[in-house]
N, C-alpha and C positions, 0 to 999 in steps of 0.2 A: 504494500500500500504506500506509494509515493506519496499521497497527499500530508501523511503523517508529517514529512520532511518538510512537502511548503508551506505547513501549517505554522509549522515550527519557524520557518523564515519570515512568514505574513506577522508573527508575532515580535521576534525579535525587532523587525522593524519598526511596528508601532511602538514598541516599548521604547527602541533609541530617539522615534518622534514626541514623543509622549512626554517626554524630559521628566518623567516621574510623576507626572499629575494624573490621576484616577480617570482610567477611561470608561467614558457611557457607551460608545457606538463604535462599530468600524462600519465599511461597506464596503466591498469587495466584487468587483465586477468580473463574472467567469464565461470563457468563450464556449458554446456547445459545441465547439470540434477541439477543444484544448485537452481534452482525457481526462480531465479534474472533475471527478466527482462531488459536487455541491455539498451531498450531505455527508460527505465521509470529513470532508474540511468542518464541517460544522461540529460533526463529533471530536474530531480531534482537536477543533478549537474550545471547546469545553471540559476537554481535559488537561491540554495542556496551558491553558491559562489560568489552573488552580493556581492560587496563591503569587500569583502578580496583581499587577495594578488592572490588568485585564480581568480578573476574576468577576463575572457577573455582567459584563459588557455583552451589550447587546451587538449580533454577529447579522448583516442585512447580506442576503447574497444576492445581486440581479447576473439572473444569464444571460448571456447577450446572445443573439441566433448567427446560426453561419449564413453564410452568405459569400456568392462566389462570381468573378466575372469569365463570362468565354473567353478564352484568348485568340476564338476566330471571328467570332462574330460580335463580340462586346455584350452581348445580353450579359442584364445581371439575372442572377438567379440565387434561389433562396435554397439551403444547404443543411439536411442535416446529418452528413456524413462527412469525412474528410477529402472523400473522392463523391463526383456526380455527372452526370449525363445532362450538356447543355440540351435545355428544352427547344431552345430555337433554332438550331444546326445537328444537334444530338454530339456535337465534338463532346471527347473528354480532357479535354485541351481547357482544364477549366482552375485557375489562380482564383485563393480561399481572400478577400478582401476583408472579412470581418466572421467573428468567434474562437479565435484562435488566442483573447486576453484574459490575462491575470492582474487586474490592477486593485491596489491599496484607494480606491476614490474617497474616502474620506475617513478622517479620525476626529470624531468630537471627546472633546476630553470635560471632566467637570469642574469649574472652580467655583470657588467662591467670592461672591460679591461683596465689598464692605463700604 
């Protein structure tokens, strides 16, 4: 199970952004063709954020869909595999433009007001 490892790195990160202040939220944008299982990161982010400043942070995941253009005809076309058959020419002559991300999009941390 990979995701255990870039659960682990999705962490460490937040925590070097996080300068130490108690985090509320991450959000974490995951590609449908990237192999990363959503909910396996979610389990592994609830274990391995026991006892950090992450402990109790709420984990938002949005998938993002694949998506892919011909490389002979330009049709975009929509992807949920890593390989696909353009619908407009049937080439498989087909570059993935989008679902292939893993990005940290946001860390809300909690302070207090005085």
């Amino acid at each position: 199970m990979h995701e255990l490892g870039i659960t682990e790195n999705i962490i460490a990160i937040a925590l070097e952004q996080a300068k130490g202040a108690k985090v509320g939220r991450l959000t974490l944008e995951i590609g449908q063709l990237s192999a990363i299982a959503p909910e396996s990161i979610q389990f592994c982010f609830d274990v391995c954020s026991q006892g950090t400043i992450l402990e109790g942070a709420t984990l938002e995941i949005i998938v993002i869909a694949g998506r892919g253009v011909c490389q002979d005809c330009g049709e975009q076309i929509p992807m949920e595999l890593p390989f696909a058959l353009c619908s407009g020419c049937g080439s498989r002559q087909i570059k993935i433009t989008q679902g292939q991300e893993l990005i940290l999009k946001t860390l809300e941390i909690e302070s207090i007001c005085v």
